[in-house]
C-alpha positions in Angstrom: -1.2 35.8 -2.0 1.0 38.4 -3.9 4.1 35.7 -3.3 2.2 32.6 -4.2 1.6 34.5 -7.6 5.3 35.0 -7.8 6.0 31.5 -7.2 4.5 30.6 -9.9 5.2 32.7 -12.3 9.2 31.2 -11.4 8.0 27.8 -12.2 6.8 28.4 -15.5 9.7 28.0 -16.9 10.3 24.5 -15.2 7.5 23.2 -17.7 9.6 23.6 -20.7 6.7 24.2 -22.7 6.0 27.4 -24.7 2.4 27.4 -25.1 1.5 28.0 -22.0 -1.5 30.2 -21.4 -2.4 30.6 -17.7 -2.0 28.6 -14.4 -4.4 27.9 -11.6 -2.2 27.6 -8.1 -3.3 27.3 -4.5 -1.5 26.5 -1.2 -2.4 23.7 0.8 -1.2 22.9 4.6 -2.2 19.4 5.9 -1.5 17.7 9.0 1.5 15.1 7.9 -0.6 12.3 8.8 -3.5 13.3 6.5 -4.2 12.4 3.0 -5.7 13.2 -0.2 -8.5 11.6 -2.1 -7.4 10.3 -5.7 -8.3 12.7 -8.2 -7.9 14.0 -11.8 -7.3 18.1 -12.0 -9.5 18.7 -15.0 -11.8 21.9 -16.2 -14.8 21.1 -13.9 -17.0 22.7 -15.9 -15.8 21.4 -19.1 -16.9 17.8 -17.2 -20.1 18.8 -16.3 -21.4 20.1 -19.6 -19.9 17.8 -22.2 -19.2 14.7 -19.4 -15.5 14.2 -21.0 -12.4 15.6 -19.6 -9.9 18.6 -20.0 -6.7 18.6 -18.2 -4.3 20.5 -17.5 -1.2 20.5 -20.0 1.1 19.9 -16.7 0.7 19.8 -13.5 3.1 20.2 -10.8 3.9 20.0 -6.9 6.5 21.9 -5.1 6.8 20.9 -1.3 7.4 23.6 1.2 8.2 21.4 3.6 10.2 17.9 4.5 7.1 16.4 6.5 3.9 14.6 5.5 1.9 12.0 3.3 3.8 10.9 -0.2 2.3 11.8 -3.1 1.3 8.6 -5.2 1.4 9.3 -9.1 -0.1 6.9 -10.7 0.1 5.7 -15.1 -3.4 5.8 -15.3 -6.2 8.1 -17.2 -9.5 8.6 -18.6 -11.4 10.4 -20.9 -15.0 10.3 -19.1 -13.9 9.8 -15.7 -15.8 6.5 -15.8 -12.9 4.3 -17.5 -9.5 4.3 -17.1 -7.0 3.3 -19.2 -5.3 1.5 -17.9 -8.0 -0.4 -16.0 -5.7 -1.8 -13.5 -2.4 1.3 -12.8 0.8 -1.0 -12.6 3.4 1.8 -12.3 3.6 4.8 -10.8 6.1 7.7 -8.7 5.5 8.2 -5.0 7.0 11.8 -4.1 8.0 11.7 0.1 7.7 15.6 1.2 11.3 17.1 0.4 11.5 21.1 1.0 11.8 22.9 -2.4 11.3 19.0 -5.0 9.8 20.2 -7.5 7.5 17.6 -9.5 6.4 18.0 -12.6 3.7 15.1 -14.3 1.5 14.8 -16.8 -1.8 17.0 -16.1 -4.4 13.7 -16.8 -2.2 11.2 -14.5 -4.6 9.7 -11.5 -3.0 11.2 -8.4 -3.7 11.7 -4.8 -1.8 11.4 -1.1 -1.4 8.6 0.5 -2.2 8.8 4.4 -1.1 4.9 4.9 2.4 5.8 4.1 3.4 9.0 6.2 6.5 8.3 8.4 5.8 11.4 10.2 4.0 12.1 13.3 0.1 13.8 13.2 1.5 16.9 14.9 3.9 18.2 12.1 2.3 19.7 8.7 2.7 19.0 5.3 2.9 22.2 3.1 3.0 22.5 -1.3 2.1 25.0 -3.9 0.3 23.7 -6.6 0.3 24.7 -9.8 -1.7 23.4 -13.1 -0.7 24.7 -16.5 -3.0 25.3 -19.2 -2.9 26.0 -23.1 -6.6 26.5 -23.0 -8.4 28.3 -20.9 -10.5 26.7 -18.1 -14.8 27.4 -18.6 -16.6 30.2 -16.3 -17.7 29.9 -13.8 -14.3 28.2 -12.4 -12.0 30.6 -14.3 -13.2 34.0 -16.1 -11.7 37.2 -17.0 -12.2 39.8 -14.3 -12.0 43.5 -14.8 -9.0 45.7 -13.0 -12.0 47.1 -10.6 -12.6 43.9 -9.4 -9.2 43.3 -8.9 -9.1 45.7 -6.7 -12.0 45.2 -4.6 -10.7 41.6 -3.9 -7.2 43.0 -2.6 -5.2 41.3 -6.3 -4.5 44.4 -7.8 -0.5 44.6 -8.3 0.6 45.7 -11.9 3.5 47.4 -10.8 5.2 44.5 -8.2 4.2 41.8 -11.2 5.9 44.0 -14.0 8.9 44.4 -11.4 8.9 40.5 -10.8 8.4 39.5 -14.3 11.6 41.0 -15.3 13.6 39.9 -11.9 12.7 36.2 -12.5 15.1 34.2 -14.8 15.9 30.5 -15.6 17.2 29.8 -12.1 15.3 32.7 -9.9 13.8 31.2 -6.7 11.3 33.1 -4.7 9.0 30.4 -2.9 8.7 31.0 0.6 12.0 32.4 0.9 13.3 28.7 0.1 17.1 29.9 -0.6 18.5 26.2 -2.4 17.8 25.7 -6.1 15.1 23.6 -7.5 16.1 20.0 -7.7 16.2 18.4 -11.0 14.6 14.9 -10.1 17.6 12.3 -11.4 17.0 10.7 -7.6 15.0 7.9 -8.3 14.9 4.4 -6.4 13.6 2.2 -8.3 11.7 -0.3 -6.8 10.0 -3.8 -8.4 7.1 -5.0 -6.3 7.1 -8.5 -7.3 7.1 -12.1 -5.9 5.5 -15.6 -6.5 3.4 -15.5 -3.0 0.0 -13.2 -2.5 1.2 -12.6 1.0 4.9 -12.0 0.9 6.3 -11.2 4.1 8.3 -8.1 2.9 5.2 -6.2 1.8 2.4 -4.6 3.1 -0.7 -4.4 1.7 -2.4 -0.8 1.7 -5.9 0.5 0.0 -7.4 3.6 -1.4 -10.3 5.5 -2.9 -11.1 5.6 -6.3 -14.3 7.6 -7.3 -16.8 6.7 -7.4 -15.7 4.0 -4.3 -13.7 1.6 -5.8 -10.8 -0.1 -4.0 -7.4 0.1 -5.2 -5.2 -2.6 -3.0 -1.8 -2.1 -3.4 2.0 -3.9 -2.2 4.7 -2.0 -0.7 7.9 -2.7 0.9 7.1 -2.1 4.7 7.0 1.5 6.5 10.1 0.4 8.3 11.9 0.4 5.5 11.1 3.4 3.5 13.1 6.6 3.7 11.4 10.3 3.9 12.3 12.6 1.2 13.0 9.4 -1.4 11.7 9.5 -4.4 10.5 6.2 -5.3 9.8 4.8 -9.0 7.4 2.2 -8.7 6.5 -1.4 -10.9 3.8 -3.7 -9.6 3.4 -7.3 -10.6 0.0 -8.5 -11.7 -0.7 -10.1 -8.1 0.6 -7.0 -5.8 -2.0 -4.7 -7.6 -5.8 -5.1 -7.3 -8.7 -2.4 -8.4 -11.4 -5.0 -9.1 -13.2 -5.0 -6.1 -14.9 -2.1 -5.2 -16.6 -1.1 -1.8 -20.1 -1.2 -1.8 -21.9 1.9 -0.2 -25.4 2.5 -1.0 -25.4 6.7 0.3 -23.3 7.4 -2.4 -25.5 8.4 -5.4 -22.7 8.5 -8.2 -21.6 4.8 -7.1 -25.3 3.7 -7.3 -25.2 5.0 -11.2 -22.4 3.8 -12.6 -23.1 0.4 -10.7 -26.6 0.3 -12.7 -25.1 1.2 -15.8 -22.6 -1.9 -16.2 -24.1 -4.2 -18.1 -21.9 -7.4 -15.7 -23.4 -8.8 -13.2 -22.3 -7.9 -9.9 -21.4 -9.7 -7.1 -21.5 -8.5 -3.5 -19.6 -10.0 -0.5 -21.7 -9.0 2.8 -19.6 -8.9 5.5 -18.1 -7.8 9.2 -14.8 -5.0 9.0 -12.9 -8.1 10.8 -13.3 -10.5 8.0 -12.5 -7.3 5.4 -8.8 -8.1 4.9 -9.2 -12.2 4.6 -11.4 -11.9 2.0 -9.8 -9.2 0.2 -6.6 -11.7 -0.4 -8.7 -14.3 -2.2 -11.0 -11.8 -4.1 -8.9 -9.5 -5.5 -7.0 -12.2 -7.5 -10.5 -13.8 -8.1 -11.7 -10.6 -9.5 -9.0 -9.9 -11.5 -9.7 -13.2 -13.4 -12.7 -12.3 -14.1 -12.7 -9.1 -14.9 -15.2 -7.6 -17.4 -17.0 -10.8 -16.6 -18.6 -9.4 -13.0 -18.4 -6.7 -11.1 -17.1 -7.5 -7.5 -17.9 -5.4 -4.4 -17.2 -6.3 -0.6 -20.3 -4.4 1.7 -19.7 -3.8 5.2 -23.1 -2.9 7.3 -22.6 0.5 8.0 -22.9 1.1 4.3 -24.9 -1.5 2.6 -27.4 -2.7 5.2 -30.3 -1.5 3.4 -29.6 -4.1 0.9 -29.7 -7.0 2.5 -34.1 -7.3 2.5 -33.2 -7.3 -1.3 -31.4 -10.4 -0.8 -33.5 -12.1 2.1 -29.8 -11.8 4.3 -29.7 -10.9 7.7 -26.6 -10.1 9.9 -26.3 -13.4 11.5 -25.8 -14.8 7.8 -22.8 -12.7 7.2 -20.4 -13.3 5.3 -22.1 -14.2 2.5 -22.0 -14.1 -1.0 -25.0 -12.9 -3.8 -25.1 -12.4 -7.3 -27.1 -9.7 -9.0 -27.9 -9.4 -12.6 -29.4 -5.4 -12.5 -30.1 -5.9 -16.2 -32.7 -8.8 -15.7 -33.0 -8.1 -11.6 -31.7 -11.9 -11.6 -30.8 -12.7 -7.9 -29.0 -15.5 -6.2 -27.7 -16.1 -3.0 -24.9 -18.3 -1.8 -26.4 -20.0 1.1 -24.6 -22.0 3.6 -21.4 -21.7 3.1 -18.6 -18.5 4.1 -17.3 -17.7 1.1 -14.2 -19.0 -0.5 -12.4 -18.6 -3.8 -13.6 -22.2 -4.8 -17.1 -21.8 -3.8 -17.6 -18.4 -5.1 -15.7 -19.3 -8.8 -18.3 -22.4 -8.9 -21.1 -19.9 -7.4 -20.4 -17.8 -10.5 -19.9 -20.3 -13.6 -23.3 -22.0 -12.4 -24.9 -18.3 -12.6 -23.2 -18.0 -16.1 -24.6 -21.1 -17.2 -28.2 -20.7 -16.1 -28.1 -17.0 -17.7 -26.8 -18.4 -21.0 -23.8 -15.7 -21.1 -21.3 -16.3 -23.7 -18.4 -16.5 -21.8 -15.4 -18.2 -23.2 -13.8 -21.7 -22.3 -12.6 -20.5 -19.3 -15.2 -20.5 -17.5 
């Protein structure tokens, strides 16, 4: 514990900020082929009591290890945690494990690991020290002042080592897990431009993640065969390699169910099998993104949205199929009939639009 605290008391420097007040810092050890749900490091109680954010000034990642998941930064934010800005993250940095990189970002960037990208093998580990910087101090209960006695009870009682430490550590001291190379200066950037007339480009792969509350974020990248470990990769998405439209229906997750209630769009759901998931998902997302702030989109696989379909009069043998819901005026419809397409679903829509009088533009 004593040389975690060390660590990062080396690092501070790496911010180049001078206001710095205190650090949170933690180790984490991961299977390589194991990822991390996308997340912003905030003051969680800060969240709870005013529902708005706090972040960290800076936050950072030093990898202990050349093995594992990439980190995926990506240029996205939100002051609530229920919007983003931007809605739809079209650049970003994706960090591949290199022992002793240090990364440095922007404490209120969207961030997580991506599992879909490890080139390693489940049996090796993936190892970092984290570190968030702050220039205010987190709320209690999460962070708090704590008295020398209690220091001491927990076993974090070392005035003497720190004093000794604080004046050993300089610009270019190095003390993390007896890592003996320098800390890297990140110049080692490859650049790469995801981008290409065709939805389904040969030379990319599509891959998904999380968002909270259980959106889908569908992204393009070059295939696993060609991706190096340890790179470094700058990333820029064109509009039709990047999709977070379309989230993923599950009704046992009560945070989802909220913010889904509190949109005033109406939503449409795509019931369907986990075989038909990844045809659909090439025609919706673009679909979705077209009409976003217009409807909400959500595919709804059984396991998680079964429950809904007596709301709809569906049953499994109907599946796929396509409803609309207006949860403002409990408005239902139903496309009968017919599997759903991008044509059918488009018209399925501006008829809704029509018969509730929305004022929708020309477009439509």
């Amino acid at each position: 514990m004593l040389t975690s605290a060390i660590a990062s008391l080396t690092l501070r420097d790496k911010t180049l900020r001078s206001d710095i007040l205190g650090a949170e810092w933690w180790l984490q050890k991961r299977s390589a082929k194991e990822g991390i749900g996308f997340h912003y490091d905030k003051d969680e109680a800060y969240a709870s009591i005013h529902m708005r954010m706090k972040y960290p000034i800076v936050a950072t990642i030093t990898y202990l290890t050349d093995t594992g998941a990439p980190t995926l930064i990506l240029n996205q934010t939100s002051l609530d945690g229920n919007v983003e800005y931007p809605p739809v993250p079209h650049e970003g940095v994706l960090s591949y494990p290199k022992k002793n990189r240090h990364v440095t970002f922007r404490g209120d960037l969207n961030h997580g690991v991506a599992k879909s990208l490890s080139l390693d093998s489940e049996q090796e580990s993936r190892m970092t020290l984290l570190v968030n910087w702050w220039i205010e101090k987190p709320l209690a209960p999460n962070c708090d002042y704590i008295s020398d006695m209690t220091a001491k009870r927990i076993n974090f009682y070392y005035p003497e080592e720190v004093a000794e430490m604080r004046e050993r550590i300089g610009a270019e001291s190095n003390l993390i897990q007896k890592v003996k190379a320098p800390l890297q200066h990140i110049t080692d950037m490859t650049y790469v431009n995801i981008s290409h007339p065709s939805d389904r480009y040969d030379g990319y792969e599509r891959h998904v993640e999380t968002f909270p509350p259980a959106d889908g974020f569908y992204y393009d990248m070059p295939k696993l065969s060609s991706m190096k470990s340890g790179v470094l990769y700058a990333l820029n998405w064109a509009w039709n390699h990047v999709f977070d439209e379309v989230g993923l229906l599950d009704l046992f997750n009560q945070n989802q169910l909220n913010s889904l209630f509190r949109m005033k769009e109406p939503k449409c759901f795509i019931f369907l099998e986990e075989e038909d998931l990844e045809e659909m998902n090439y025609w919706l997302q673009p679909l979705a993104k077209k009409y976003t702030e217009k409807v909400k989109v959500y595919t709804a696989l059984p396991k998680t949205s079964k429950a809904a379909w007596k709301e709809f009069g569906i049953k499994r043998k109907d599946l796929p199929i396509a409803v609309l819901h207006d949860t403002q005026t409990d408005v239902k419809r139903v496309l009968r009939g017919k599997r759903p397409t991008a044509e059918n679903v488009e018209e399925f829509w501006k008829v809704f639009f029509i018969q509730q009088k929305y004022n929708y533009n020309d477009e439509l």
